[in-house]
C-alpha positions as a printed Julia matrix, in Angstrom:
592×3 Matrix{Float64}:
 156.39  109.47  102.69
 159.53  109.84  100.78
 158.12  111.85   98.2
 156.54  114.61  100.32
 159.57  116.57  100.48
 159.63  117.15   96.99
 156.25  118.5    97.71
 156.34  121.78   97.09
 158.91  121.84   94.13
 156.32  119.92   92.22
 153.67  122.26   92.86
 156.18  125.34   91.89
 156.85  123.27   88.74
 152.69  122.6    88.06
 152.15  126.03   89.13
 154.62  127.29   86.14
 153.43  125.23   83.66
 149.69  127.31   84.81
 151.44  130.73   84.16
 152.84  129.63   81.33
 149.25  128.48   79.76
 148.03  131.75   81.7
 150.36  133.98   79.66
 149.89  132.16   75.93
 146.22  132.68   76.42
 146.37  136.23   77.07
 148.22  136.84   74.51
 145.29  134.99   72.47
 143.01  137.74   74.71
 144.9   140.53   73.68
 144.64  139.66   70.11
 141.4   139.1    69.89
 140.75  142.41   72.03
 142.88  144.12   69.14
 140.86  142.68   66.31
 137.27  143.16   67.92
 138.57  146.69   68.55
 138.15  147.15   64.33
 134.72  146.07   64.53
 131.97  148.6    64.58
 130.5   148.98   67.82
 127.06  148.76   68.72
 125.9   152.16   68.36
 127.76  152.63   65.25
 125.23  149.68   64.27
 122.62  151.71   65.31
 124.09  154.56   63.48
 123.78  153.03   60.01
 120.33  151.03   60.88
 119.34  154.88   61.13
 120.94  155.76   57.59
 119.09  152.78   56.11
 115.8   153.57   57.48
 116.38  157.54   56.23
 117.12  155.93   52.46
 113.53  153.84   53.06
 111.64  157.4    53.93
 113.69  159.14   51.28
 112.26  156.17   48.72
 108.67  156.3    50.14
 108.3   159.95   49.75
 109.98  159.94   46.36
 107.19  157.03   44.99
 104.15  159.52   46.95
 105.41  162.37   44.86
 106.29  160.76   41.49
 103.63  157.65   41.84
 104.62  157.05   38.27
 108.02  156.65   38.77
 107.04  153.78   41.3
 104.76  151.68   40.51
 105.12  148.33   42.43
 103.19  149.61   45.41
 100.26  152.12   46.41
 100.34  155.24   47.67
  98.73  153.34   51.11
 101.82  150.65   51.25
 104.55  153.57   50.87
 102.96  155.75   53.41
 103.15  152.88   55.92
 106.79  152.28   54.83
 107.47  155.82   55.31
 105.88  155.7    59.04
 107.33  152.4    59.73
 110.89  153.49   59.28
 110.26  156.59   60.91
 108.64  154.91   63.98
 111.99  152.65   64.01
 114.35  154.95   63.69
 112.58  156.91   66.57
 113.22  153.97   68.6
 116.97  153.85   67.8
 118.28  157.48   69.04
 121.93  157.53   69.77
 122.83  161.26   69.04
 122.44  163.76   71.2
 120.75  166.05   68.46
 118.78  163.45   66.69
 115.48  164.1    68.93
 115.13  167.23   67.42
 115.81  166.52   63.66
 113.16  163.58   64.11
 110.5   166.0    65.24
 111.75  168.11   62.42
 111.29  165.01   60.44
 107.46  164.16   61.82
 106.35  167.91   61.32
 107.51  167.32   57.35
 106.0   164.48   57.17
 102.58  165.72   58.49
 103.09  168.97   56.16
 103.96  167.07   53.29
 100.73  164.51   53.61
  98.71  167.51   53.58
  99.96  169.07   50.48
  98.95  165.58   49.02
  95.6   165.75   50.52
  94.99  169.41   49.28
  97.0   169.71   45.86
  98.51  173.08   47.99
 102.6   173.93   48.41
 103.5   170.02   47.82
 106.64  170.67   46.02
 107.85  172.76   49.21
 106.85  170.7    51.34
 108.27  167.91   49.59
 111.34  169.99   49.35
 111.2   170.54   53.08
 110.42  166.83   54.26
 113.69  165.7    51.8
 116.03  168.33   54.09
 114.75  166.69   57.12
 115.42  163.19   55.76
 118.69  164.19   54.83
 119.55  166.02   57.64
 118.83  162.34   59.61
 121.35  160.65   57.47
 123.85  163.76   58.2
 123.41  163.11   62.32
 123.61  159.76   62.11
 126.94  159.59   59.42
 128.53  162.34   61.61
 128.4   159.75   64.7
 128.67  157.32   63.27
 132.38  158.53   62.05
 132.83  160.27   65.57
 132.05  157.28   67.38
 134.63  155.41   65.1
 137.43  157.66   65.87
 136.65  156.99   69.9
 136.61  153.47   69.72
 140.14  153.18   67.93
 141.31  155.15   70.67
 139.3   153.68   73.14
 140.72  150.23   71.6
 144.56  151.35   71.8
 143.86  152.62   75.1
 142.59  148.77   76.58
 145.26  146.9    74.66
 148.31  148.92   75.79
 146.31  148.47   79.77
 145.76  144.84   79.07
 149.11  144.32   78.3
 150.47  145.79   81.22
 147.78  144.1    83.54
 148.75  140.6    81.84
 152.87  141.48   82.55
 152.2   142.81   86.1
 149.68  139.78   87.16
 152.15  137.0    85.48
 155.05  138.29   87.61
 152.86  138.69   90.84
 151.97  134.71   89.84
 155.4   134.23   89.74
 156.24  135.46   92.9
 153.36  133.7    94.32
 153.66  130.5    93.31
 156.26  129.87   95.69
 154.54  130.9    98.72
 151.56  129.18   97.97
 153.46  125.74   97.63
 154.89  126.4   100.58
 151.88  126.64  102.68
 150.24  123.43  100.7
 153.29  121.42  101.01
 154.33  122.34  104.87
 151.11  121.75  106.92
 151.05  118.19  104.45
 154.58  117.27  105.44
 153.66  117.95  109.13
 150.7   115.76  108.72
 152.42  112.65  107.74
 155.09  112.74  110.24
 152.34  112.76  112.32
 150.65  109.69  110.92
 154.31  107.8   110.11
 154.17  107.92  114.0
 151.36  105.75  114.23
 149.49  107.51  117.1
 146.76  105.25  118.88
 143.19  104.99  117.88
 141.1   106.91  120.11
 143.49  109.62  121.27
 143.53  112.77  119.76
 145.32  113.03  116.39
 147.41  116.49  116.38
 147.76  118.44  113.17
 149.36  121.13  112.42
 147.65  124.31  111.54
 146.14  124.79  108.1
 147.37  128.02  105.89
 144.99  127.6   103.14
 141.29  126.56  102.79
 141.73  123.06  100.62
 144.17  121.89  103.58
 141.53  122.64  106.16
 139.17  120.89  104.42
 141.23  117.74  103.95
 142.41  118.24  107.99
 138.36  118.44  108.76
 137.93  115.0   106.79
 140.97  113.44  107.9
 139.92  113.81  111.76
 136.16  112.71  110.71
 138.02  109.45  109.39
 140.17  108.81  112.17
 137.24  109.33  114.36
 135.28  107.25  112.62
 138.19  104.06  112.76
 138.19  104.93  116.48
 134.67  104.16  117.25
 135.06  100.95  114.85
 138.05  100.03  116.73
 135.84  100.19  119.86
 133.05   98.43  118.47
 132.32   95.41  120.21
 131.9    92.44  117.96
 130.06   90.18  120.27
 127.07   92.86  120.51
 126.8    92.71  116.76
 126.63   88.64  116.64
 124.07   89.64  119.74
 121.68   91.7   117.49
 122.36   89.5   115.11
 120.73   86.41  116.75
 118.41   89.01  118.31
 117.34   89.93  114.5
 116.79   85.86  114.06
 114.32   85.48  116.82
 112.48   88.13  115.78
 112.07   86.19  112.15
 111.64   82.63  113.62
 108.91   83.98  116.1
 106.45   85.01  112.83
 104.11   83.01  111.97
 104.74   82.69  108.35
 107.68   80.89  106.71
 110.28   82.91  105.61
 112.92   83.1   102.9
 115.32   86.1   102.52
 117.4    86.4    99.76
 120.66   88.76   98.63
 120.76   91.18   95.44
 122.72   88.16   94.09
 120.51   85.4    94.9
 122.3    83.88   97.54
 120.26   83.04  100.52
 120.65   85.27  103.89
 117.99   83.83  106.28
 115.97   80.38  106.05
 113.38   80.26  108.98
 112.63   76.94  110.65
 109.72   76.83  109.16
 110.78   77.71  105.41
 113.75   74.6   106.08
 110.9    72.36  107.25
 108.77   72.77  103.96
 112.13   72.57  101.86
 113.24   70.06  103.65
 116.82   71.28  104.09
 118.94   72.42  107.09
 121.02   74.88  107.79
 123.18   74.13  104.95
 121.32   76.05  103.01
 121.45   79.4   104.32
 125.13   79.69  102.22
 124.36   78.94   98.65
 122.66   80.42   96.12
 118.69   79.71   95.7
 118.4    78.31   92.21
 121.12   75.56   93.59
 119.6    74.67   96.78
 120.52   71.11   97.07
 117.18   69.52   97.72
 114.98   66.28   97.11
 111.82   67.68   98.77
 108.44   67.62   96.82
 107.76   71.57   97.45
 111.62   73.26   95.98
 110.78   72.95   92.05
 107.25   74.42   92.91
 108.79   77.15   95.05
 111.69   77.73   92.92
 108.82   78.49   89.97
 106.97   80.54   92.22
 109.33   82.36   94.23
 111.12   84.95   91.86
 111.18   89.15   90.98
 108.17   88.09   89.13
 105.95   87.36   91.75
 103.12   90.47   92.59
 100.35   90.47   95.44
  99.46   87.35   96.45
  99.6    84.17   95.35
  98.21   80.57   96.22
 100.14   77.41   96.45
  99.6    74.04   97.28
 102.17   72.2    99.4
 103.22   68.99  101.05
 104.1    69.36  104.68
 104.14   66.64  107.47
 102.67   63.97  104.58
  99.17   66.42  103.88
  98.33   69.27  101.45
  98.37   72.28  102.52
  97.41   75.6   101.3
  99.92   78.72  101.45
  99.57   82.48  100.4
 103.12   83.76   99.31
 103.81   87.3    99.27
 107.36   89.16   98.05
 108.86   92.24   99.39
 111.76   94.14   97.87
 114.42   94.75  100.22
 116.4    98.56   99.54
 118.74  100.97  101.3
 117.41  104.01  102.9
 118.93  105.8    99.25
 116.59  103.06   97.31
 119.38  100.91   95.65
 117.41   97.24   95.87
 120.0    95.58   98.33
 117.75   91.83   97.77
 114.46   90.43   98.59
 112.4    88.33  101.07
 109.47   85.85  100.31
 106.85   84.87  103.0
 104.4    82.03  103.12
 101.61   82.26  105.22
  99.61   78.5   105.79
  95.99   79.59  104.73
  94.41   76.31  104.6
  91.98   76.49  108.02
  90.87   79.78  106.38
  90.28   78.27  102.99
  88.8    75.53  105.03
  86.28   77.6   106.85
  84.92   79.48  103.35
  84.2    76.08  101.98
  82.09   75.16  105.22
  80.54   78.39  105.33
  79.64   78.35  101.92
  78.09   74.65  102.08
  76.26   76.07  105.34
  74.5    78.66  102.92
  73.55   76.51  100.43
  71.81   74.69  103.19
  70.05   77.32  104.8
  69.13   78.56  101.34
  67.33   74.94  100.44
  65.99   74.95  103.73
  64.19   77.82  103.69
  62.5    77.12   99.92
  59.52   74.87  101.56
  58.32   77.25  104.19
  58.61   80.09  102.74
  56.54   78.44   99.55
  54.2    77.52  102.57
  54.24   80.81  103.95
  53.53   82.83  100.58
  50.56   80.55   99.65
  49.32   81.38  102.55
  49.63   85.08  102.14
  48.37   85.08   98.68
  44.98   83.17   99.87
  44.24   86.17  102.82
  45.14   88.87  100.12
  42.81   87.22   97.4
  40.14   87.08  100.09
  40.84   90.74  101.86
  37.66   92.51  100.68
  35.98   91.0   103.62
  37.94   92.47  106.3
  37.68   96.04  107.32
  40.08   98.82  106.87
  42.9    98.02  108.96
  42.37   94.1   109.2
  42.81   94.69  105.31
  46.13   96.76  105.98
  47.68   94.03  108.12
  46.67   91.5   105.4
  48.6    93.79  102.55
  51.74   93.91  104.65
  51.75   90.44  105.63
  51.33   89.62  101.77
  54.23   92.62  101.15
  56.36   91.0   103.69
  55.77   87.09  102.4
  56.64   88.34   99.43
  60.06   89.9   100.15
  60.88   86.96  102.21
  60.59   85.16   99.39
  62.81   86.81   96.93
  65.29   87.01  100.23
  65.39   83.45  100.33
  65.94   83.23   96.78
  68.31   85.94   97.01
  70.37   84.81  100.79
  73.35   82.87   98.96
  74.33   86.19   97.06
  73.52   88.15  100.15
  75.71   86.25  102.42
  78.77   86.04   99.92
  78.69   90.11   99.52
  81.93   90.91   97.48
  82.43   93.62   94.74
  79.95   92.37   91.81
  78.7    89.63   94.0
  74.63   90.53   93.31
  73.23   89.5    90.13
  70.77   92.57   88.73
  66.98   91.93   86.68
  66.94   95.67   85.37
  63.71   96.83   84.14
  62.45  100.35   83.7
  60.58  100.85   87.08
  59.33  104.22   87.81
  60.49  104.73   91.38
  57.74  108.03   91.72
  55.1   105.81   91.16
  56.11  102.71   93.13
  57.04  104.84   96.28
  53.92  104.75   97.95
  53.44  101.16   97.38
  56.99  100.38   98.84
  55.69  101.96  101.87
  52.6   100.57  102.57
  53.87   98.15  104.9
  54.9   101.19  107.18
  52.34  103.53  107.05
  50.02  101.33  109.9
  53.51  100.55  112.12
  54.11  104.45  112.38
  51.0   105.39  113.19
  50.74  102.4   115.63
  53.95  104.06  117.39
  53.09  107.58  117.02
  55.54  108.8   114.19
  54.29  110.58  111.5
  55.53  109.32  108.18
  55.89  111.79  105.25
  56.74  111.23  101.64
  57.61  113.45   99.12
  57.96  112.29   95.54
  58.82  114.28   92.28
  56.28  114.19   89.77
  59.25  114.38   86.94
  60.82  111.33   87.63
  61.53  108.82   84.33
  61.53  105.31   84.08
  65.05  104.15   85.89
  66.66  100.79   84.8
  65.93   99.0    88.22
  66.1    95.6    90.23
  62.68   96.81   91.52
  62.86   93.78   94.08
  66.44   94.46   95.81
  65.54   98.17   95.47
  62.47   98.21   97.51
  64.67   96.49   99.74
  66.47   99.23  100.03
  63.84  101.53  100.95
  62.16   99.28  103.49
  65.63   98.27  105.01
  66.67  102.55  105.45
  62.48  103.15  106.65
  62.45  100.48  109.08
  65.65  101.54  110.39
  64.29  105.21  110.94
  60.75  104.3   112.23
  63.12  101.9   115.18
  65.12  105.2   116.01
  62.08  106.79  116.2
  59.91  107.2   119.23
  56.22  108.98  119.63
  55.87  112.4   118.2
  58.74  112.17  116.19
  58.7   112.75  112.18
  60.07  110.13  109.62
  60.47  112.03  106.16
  61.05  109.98  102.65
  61.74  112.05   99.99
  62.63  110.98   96.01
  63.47  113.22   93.55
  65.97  114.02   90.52
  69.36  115.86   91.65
  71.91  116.51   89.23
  71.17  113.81   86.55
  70.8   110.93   89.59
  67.73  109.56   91.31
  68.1   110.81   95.04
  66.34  108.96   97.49
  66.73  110.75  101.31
  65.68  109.18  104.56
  65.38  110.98  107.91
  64.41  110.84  111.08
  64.68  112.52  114.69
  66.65  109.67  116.16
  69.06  110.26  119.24
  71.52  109.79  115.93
  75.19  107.33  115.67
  78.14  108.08  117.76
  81.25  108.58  115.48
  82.49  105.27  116.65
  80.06  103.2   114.35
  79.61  105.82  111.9
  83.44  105.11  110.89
  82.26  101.14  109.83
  78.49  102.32  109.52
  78.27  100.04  105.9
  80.5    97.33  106.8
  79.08   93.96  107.22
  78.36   92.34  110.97
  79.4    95.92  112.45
  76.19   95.85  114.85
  75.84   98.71  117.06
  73.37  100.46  119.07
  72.27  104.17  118.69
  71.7   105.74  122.25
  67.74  105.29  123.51
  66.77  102.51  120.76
  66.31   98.78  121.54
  67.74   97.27  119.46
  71.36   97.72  116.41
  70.01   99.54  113.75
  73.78   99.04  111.69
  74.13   95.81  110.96
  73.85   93.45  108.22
  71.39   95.54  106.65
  73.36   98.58  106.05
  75.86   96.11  104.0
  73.04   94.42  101.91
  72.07   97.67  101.13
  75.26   99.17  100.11
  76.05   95.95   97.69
  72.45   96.53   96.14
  73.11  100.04   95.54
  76.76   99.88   94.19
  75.51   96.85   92.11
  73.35   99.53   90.36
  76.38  102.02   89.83
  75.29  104.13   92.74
  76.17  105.2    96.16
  74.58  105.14   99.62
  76.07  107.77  102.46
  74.78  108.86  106.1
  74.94  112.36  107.33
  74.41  113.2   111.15
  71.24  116.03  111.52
  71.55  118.8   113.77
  70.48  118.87  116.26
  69.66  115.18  116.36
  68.52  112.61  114.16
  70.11  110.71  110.97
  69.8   111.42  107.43
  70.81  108.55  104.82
  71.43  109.22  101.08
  70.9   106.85   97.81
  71.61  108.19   94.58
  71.74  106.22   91.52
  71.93  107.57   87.88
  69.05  107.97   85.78
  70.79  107.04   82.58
  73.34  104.63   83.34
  75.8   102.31   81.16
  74.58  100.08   79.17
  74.55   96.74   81.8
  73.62   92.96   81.17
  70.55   92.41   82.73
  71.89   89.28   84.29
  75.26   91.14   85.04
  77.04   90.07   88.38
């Protein structure tokens, strides 16, 4: 506070040594104002680009009149010299009578080329196009000289008013300096009294008036920051040791363990449960994590796992209460709304009933699987015998003996096929591709259906492509397909209505389209149509018609690079799409 009265004859003294600086480099100015005032304008550059380009027409006509005088170039080059110049120094008029010489010029020209063409009045025209050339290089001299004489005076004339300027504005600085130190320092000088007299947080803090932008914005801050200490001073600590613990609960009522650690490694939060499987207390929540004082079995393994390194997820195998158990740890980076990484928290979530439960429902599949081998061997002897022995039945007795040998066979290969079936996953479904050609195998596909609709009443047609090619197929899991998306329609279906199959090539891919005149899905099961164990029930049937069936299908079909959609038809009715490419990657037969 002592200084501040010295204030302002510190600024006076700064604000001299500026004028002083001010006046040495316009004297530099003036200088160089007086030596670029030597140097040829512009225009007088344009003036002797104008002369130059005359000297190149007065050369090019020279060599078209004298060719042996000028050998290095044809008569064609110095003609398009000639022009070239001329178009240029059309572009670069600066004289006021220069228009007119240069159409002088171009008539001269044109005369001149014709006398070469016709052997007639070439020397006078020659004589006549060298005038015009010369009278070009006259104009442009002239102005060039003219123009000279105006910038010297023109020159003189800014130096001597620069001069002046620079005396008149460094005495106005001067005189100015003072007054402007005297509004900085004042309004300052006022402001610290102010503060020296230590007025009370959360009153009012009176300045004086500010004379001068930069003071009113260091006023407009200084009363932000002494609002600001005001509401800290009023700031009651017990509500942020409230939120605090508030913020705890929160952590210690998840269910996974958690471990929450500082940009420097220190820890800031050790759940119950993360102190349980480290076996440490509350100790530890004030040291840093790589020196966690602790004998338990689980730290070194955490301490390995548990670092910037860790991405997704991430099992681990712990002791806790004297038995292993399995945990899935996760990391999350903690940052500031502006994204500087302020530290990071690790979560372990206890995973072993799940883990558990796959292993049990994976030996439950294997089981059902075996189980189902002896029947169904059973069953498609069975079927075989009545289909060897079907040409003594009549018509339809022999239809109901082809689809019960169609349908013993399929249950077969989905018995073989149930353990892949029931672990669907990306890749899960191991393919047999052979070249199958789908056109031909259509009809046989849909044998089984063609006595069920007309049982019901629902006329069945199928339209197949006669240019289909051999596809590489899993002709087993994709008749699947096709009888899984028939049946479906033909259920939806009811008496009258039409089921329509169609297969055909569309853009490079086999197509396969199903549709029917259902009552159609409501939006609510179309959103998780292809998911697996989504059953739901379209409006009038009697039974789901999306449930596991829609999933097998959509693993068979993505197992053979393709992709299976549904489309609502208006008015009613459904319309499911398979298309799988005709000429796809090169796969391992056996691939999974």
């Amino acid at each position: 506070m002592i200084v501040l009265p010295t204030l302002q004859r510190r600024i006076r003294g700064e604000f001299l040594r500026i004028v002083v600086i001010f006046g040495v480099l316009g004297l530099l100015l003036v200088g160089a104002i007086f030596v670029a005032g030597r140097v040829p304008t512009l225009l007088v550059s344009m003036n002797y680009d104008s002369i130059a380009w005359g000297r190149e027409m007065e050369t090019a006509m020279n060599a078209l009149r004298f060719p042996q005088q000028y050998p290095e170039k044809g008569a064609e080059q110095w003609r398009g010299q000639f022009e070239s110049a001329l178009g240029k120094a059309r572009a670069n008029v600066t004289e006021a009578g220069e228009p007119r010489v240069l159409d002088a010029l171009q008539a001269s020209w044109a005369r001149f080329q014709a006398g070469l063409e016709s052997g007639r009045d070439v020397d006078d025209a020659f004589k006549d196009l060298r005038m015009a050339v010369a009278e070009l290089v006259k104009v442009n001299e002239q102005g060039m000289l003219d123009r000279l004489r105006r910038s010297a005076l023109i020159r003189d004339a800014t130096v001597l008013g620069a001069a002046c300027l620079f005396v008149l504005g460094t005495l106005l600085a001067v005189f100015m300096a003072d007054g402007i130190s005297g509004k900085v320092s004042h309004p300052l000088r006022r402001a610290a009294e102010v503060l020296k007299a230590r007025p009370r947080l959360g009153t009012i803090l009176h300045l004086p008036p500010p004379q001068t932008l930069e003071v009113r914005i260091l006023f407009d801050e200084l009363g932000r920051l002494w609002s600001r200490l005001s509401e800290l001073d009023a700031l009651n600590l017990g509500s942020l040791a409230a939120e605090k613990s508030k913020l705890e609960a929160i952590l210690e009522s998840a269910e996974d363990a958690i471990l929450v650690l500082d940009e420097s490694m220190r820890v800031a939060h050790l759940s119950v449960r993360m102190s349980a499987i480290l076996n440490v207390g509350a100790e530890g929540g004030d040291l840093n994590w790589r020196d966690l004082p602790t004998t338990g079995p689980n730290y070194m393994a955490l301490r390995e796992l548990l670092n910037a390194n860790l991405q997704g997820k991430r099992d681990i195998v712990l002791q806790v209460d004297g038995e292993e158990r399995t945990f899935s740890a996760r990391r999350r980076e903690l940052v500031t709304p502006s994204g500087k990484p302020i530290g990071q928290i690790f979560l372990l979530s206890d995973v072993t009933e799940g883990r558990r439960r796959e292993g049990l429902r994976s030996e439950m599949m294997d089981w059902i699987s075996h189980e189902l081998k002896t029947p169904m061997q059973s069953l498609c002897l069975a079927a075989d015998l009545l289909d060897r022995r079907k040409g003594g039945f009549d018509h339809e007795v022999g239809l109901l003996v082809e689809t019960v040998y169609e349908d013993a066979a399929r249950l077969r290969i989905l018995a073989h096929q149930f353990l892949d079936i029931a672990r669907m996953a990306p890749g899960a479904l191991r393919l047999d591709l052979q070249p199958v050609n789908p056109g031909r195998m259509l009809e046989r596909w849909l044998r089984p259906f063609e006595l069920l609709a007309r049982e019901q009443g629902i006329v069945l047609n199928v339209h197949s492509s006669r240019d289909i090619p051999d596809v590489p197929l899993d002709a087993d899991r994709f008749a699947w397909v096709v009888s899984n998306l028939v049946s479906n329609a033909v259920r939806a279906s009811t008496s009258g209505d039409e089921v329509s199959v169609r297969l055909e090539l569309h853009g490079g891919a086999l197509r396969l389209d199903v549709e029917d005149q259902g009552a159609g899905l409501p939006p609510s099961v179309q959103a998780r149509l292809f998911e697996p164990f989504s059953h739901g029930r379209a409006a009038g049937t009697r039974e789901g018609l999306v449930g596991l069936g829609l999933a097998i299908s959509r693993s068979i079909v993505e197992a053979h690079g393709g992709v299976i959609g549904y489309a609502a038809r208006s008015p009613r009715g459904s319309r499911f799409t398979v298309s799988i490419p005709v000429h796809p990657e090169e796969k391992n037969a056996d691939q999974t």
